[in-house]
C-alpha positions as CSV (number, residue, x, y, z in Angstrom):
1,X,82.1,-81.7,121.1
2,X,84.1,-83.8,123.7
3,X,80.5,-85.3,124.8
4,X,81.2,-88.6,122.8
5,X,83.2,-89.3,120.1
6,X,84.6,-86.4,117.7
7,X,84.2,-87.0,114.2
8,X,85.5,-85.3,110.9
9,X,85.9,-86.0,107.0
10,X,88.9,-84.5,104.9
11,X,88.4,-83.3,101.8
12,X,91.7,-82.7,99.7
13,X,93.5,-84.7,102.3
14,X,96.4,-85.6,100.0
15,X,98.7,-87.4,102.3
16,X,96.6,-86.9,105.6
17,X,98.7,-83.9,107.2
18,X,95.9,-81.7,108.6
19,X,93.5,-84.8,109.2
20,X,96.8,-86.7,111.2
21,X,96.2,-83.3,113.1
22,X,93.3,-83.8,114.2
23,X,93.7,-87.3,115.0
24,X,96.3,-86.6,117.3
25,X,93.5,-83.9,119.4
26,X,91.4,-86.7,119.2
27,X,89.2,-86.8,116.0
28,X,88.2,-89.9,114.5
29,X,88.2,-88.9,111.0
30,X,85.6,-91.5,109.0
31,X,86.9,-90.3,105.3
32,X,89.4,-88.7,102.8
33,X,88.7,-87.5,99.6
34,X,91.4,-86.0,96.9
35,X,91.8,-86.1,93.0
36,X,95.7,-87.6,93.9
37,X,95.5,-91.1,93.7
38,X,99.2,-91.7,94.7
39,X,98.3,-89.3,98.0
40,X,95.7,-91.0,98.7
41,X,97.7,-94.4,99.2
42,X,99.7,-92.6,101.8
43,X,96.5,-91.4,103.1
44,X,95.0,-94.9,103.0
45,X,97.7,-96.8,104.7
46,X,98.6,-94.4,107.2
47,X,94.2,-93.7,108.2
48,X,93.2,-96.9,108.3
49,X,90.0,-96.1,110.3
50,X,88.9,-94.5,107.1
51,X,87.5,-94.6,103.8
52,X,89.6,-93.1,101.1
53,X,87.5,-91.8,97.8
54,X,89.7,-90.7,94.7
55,X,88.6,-89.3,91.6
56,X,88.0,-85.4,91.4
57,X,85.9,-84.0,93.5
58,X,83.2,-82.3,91.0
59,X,81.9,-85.7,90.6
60,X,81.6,-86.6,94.8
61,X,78.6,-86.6,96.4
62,X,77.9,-85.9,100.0
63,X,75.3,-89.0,100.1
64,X,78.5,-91.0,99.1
65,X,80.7,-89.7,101.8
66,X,77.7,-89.8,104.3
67,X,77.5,-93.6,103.5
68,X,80.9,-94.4,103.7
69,X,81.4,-92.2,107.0
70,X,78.3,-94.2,108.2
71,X,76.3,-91.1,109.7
72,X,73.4,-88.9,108.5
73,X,73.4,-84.9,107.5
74,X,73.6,-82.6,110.1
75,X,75.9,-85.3,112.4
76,X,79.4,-84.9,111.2
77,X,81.3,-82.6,113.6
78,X,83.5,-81.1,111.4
79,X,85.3,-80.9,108.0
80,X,88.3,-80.1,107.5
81,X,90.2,-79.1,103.8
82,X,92.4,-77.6,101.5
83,X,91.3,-76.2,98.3
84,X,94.4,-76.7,96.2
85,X,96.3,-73.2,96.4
86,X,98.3,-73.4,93.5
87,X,95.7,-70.7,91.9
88,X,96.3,-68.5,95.1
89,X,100.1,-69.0,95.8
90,X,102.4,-66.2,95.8
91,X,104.7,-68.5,93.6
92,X,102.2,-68.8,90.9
93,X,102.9,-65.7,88.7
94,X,99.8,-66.1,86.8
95,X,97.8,-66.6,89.4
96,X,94.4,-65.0,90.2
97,X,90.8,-65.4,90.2
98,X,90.6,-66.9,86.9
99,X,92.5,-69.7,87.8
100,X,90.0,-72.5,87.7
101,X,91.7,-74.1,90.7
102,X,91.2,-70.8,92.6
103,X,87.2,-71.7,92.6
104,X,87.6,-75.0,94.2
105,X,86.4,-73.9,97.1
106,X,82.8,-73.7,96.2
107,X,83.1,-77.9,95.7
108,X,84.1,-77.9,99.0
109,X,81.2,-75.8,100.1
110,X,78.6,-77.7,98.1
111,X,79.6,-80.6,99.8
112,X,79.6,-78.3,103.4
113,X,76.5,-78.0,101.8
114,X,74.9,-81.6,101.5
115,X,77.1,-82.9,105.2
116,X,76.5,-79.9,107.4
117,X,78.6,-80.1,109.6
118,X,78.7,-78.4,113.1
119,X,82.1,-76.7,112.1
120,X,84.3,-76.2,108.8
121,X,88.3,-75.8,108.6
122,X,89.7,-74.7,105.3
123,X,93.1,-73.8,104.5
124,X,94.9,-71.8,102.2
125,X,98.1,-69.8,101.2
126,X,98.4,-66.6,102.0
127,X,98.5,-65.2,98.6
128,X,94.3,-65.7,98.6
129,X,94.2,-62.1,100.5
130,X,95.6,-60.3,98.1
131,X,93.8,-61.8,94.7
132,X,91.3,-59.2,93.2
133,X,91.5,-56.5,96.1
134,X,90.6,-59.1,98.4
135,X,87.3,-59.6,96.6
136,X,88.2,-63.7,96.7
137,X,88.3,-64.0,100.7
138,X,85.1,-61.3,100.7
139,X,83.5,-64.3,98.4
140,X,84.8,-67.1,100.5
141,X,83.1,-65.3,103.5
142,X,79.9,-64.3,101.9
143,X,78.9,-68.2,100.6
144,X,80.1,-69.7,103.7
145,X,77.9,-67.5,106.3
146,X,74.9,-68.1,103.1
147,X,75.4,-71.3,104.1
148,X,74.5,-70.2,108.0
149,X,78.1,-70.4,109.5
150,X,79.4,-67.8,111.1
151,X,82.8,-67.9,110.2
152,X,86.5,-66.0,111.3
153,X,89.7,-66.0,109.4
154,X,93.4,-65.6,110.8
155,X,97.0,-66.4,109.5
156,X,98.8,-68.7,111.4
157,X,102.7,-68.9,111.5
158,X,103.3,-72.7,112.2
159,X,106.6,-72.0,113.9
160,X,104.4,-70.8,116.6
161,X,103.0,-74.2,117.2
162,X,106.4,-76.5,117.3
163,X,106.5,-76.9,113.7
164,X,110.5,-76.5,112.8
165,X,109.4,-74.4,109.6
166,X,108.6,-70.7,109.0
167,X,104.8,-71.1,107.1
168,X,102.3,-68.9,107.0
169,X,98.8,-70.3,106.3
170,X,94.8,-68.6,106.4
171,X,92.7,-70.9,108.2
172,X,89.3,-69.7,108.0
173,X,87.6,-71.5,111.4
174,X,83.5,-71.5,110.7
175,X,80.2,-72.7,113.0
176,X,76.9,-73.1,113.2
177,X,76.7,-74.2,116.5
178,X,76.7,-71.3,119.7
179,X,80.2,-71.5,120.3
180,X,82.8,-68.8,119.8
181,X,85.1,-69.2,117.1
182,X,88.6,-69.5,118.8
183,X,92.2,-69.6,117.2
184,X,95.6,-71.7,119.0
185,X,97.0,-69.0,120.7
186,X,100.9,-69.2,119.9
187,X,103.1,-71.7,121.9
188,X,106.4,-71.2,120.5
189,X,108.6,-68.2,120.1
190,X,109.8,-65.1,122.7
191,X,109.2,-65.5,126.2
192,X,107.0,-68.8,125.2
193,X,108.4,-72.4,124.1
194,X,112.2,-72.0,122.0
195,X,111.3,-72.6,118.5
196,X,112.1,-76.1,117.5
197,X,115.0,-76.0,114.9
198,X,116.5,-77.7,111.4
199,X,118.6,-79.5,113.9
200,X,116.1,-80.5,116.6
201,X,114.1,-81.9,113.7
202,X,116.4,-84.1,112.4
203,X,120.0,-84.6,113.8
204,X,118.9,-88.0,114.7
205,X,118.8,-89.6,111.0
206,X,121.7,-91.2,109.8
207,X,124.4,-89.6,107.7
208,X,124.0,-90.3,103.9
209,X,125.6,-89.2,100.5
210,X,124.3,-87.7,97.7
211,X,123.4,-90.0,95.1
212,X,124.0,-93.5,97.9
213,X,121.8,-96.3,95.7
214,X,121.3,-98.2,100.1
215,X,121.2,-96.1,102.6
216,X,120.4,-97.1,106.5
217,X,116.7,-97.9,107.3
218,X,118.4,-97.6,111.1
219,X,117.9,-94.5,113.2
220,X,121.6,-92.7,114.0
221,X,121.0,-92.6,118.0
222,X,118.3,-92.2,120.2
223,X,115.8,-89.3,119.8
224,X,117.7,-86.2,120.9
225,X,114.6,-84.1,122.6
226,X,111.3,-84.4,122.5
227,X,110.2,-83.3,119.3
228,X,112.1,-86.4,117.2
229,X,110.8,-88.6,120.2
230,X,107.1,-87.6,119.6
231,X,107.4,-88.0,115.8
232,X,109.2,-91.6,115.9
233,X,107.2,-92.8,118.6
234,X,107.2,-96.7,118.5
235,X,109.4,-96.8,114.7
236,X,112.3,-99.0,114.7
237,X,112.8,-98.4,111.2
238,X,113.0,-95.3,108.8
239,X,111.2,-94.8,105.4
240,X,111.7,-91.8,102.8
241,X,115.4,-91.0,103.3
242,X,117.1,-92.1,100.3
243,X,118.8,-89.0,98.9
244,X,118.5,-87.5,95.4
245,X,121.8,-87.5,92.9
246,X,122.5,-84.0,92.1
247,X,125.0,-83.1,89.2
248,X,128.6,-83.4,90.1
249,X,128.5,-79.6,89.3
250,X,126.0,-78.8,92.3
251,X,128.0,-81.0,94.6
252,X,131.1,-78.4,93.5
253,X,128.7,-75.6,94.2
254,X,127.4,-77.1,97.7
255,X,131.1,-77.9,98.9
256,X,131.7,-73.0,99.0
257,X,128.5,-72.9,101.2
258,X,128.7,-72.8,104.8
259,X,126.0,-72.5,107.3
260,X,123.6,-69.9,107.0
261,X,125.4,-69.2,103.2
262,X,124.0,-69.5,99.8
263,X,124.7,-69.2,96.2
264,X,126.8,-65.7,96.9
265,X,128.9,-68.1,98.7
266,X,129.3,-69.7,94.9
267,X,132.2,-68.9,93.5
268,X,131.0,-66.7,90.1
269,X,132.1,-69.7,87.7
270,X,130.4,-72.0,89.1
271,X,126.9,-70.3,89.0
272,X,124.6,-71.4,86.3
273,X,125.3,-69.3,83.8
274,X,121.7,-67.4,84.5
275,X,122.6,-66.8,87.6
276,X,126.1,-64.9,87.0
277,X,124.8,-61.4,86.4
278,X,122.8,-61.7,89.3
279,X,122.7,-58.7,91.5
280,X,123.6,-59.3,95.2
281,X,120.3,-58.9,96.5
282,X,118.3,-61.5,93.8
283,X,117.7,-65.0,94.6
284,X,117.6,-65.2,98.6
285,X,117.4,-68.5,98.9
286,X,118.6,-70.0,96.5
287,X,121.1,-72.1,97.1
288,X,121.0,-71.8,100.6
289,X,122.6,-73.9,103.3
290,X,120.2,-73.5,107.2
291,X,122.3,-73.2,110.2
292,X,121.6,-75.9,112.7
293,X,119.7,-73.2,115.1
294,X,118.0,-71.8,111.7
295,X,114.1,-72.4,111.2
296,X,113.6,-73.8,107.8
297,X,112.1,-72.1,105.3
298,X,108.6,-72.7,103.8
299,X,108.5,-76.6,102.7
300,X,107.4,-76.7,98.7
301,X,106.7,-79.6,97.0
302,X,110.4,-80.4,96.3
303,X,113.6,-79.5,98.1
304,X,115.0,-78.1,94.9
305,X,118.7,-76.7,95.8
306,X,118.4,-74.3,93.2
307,X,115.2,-73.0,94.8
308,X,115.5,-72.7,98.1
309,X,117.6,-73.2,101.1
310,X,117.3,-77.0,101.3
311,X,120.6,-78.1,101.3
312,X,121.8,-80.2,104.4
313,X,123.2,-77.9,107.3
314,X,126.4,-80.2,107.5
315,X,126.2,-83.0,104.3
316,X,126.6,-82.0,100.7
317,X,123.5,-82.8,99.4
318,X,119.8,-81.8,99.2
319,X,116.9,-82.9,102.1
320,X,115.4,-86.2,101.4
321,X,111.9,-86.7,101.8
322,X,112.3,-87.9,105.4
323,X,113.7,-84.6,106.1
324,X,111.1,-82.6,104.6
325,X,108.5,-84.8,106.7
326,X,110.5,-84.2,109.5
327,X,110.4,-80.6,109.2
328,X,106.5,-80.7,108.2
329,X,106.2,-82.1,112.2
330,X,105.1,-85.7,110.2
331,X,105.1,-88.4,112.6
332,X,107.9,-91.4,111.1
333,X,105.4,-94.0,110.6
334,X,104.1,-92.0,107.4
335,X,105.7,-94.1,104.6
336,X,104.9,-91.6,101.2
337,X,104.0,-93.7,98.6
338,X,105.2,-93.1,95.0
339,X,107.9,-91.8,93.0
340,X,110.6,-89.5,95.2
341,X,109.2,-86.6,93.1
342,X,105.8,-87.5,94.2
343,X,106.3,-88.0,97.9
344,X,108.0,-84.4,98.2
345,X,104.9,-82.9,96.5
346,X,102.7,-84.9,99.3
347,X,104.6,-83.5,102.2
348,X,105.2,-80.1,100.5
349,X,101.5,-80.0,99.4
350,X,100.9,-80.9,103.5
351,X,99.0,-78.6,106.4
352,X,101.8,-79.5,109.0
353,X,100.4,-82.4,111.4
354,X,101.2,-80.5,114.4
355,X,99.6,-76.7,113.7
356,X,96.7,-79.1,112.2
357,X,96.5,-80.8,116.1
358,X,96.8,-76.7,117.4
359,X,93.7,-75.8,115.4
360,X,91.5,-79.0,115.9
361,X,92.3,-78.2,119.6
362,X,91.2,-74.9,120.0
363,X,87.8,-76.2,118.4
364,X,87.3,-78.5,121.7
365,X,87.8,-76.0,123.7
366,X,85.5,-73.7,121.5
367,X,83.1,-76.3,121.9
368,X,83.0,-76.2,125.6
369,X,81.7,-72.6,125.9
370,X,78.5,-71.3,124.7
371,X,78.1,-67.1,123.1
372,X,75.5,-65.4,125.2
373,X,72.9,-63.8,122.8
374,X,73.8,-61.3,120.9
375,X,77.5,-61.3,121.4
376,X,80.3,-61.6,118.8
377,X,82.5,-64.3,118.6
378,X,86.1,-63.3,118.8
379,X,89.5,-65.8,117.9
380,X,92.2,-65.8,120.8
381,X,95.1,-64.7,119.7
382,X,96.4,-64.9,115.9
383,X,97.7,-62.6,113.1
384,X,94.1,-60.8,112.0
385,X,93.9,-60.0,108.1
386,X,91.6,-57.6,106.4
387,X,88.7,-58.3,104.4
């Protein structure tokens, strides 16, 4: 694959997370495809080397992303996609395999189908392994290797890559070519890398108030380390970090919870009333306040205080969308287009940038060996799940 130049296509790119991954390793990516035409004009201005192609995608062709990607069948190296996972998600109470979003993933392999190309990334929740016994990933494995892919699933934990976030996502890695099928092997974490934290991520933006109608578009200081210097790179100025106005009621709430606290911090008459009878152990996260050192946790498609722990480590108020990016390991030139509810659900919806870079990069160097015949192919290291 690093013969000449490395090509790929994303289909439900949204705002261009996992394909910006694979830029960064080196891809060219020739196209984006996704039903969210807000998304996609993130997507569009921030890949301009590509062709972005709304609408949904029961009603793509491959010929048309062949033409727009200017190549013939069989060329392409690689796609790369989410099936939405909102069918799949462990946050989804009703979901399951009846779900019509949970059978997405056959559109993406009809178009495998029609491109074929030399290898396919698709990612996914977690909650996919457990839906029906399993008997969805057994599916996802059986029509993919129908297709003649060999193909090799593994849970990542971005955290292990740089990303300042703990996420767990299934990436299922699949070939055609005689390469083995290799996972990042972790970079991050005990006796490895530190893992990058809330405060490494961000601690360079400029202080703001909950509710300020201007707020800076200049950077606090210089970058700190080199995680918020690799994501500013050239940026003189900031997008996306306007914050929300919560209630005066939260701001009351926020103003008991210290570091590393949440809503038990709260004093009882100032819970929502729902809340009040809560036992002890109920509601982890919700209104939770991250230590400086902390990871944060999983980044959902809005940094809803009464959620999750998204409130500032040090101001009273919620992440902005900046922050969320930041955390996602989304370089600063990314400017989310749409509504402030709509840019949080592109960077939540997101496959962090950087574990996307991790991924396409173990495919290079997968490319560069060869299976002798007859031999299994085997990922480097990664968490292993049962099918």
């Amino acid at each position: 694959m690093n013969r000449r130049e490395l090509t790929a296509i994303d289909l439900f790119c949204g705002a261009g997370g996992l394909s910006e991954g694979f830029r960064q390793a080196g891809f060219h990516v020739l196209a984006g495809q996704d039903f969210d035409d807000i998304a996609g004009r993130t997507f569009a201005a921030t890949h301009r080397e590509a062709t972005f192609i709304g609408g949904p995608i029961q009603k793509i062709t491959p010929e048309q992303l062949l033409d727009v990607a200017g190549i013939a069948k069989g060329e392409l190296d690689v796609i790369v996609g989410g099936p939405p996972c909102q069918g799949y998600s462990v946050y989804n109470h009703h979901r399951g395999a009846q779900d019509p979003r949970a059978g997405l993933f056959r559109e993406y392999l009809r178009i495998v189908e029609g491109i074929m190309p030399r290898w396919l990334v698709m990612e996914n929740v977690t909650g996919i392994t457990s839906i029906a016994g399993g008997a969805i990933v057994r599916q996802i494995f059986a029509e993919i290797e129908a297709l003649g892919y060999r193909v090799e699933m593994r849970v990542l934990k971005a955290e292990e890559y740089g990303v300042p976030q703990e996420r767990r996502r299934v990436f299922f890695i699949a070939t055609r070519t005689g390469a083995p099928i290799l996972f990042p092997n972790a970079t991050h974490g005990p006796d490895l890398e530190p893992f990058v934290t809330v405060w490494d991520a961000i601690s360079d933006l400029p202080v703001i108030r909950n509710g300020d109608a201007i707020v800076p578009r200049d950077y606090a200081s210089s970058p700190k380390n080199g995680y918020q210097a690799i994501l500013r790179g050239d940026c003189r100025e900031l997008f996306n970090h306007a914050p929300g106005r919560l209630a005066r009621i939260n701001e009351d709430r926020m103003k008991h919870i210290p570091p590393g606290g949440s809503w038990r911090d709260i004093p009882r008459e100032l819970l929502p009333s729902g809340m009040q009878k809560a036992k002890r152990s109920d509601h982890t996260k919700r209104y939770g306040r991250p230590r400086k050192t902390d990871l944060s946790c999983t980044v959902l498609t809005k940094c809803d205080i009464h959620w999750g722990a998204y409130i500032h480590p040090v101001q009273d108020r919620s992440f902005t969308v900046r922050e969320a990016a930041r955390l996602q390991s989304f370089p600063d030139f990314f400017d989310f287009q749409g509504s402030r509810t709509e840019q949080y659900v592109q960077v939540g919806n997101a496959v962090p940038p950087l574990l996307g870079r991790r991924v396409a990069e173990s495919l290079i160097l997968s490319d560069t060996m060869t299976l002798a015949p007859g031999r299994a192919a085997h990922g480097h290291e990664g968490v292993a799940v049962a099918v």
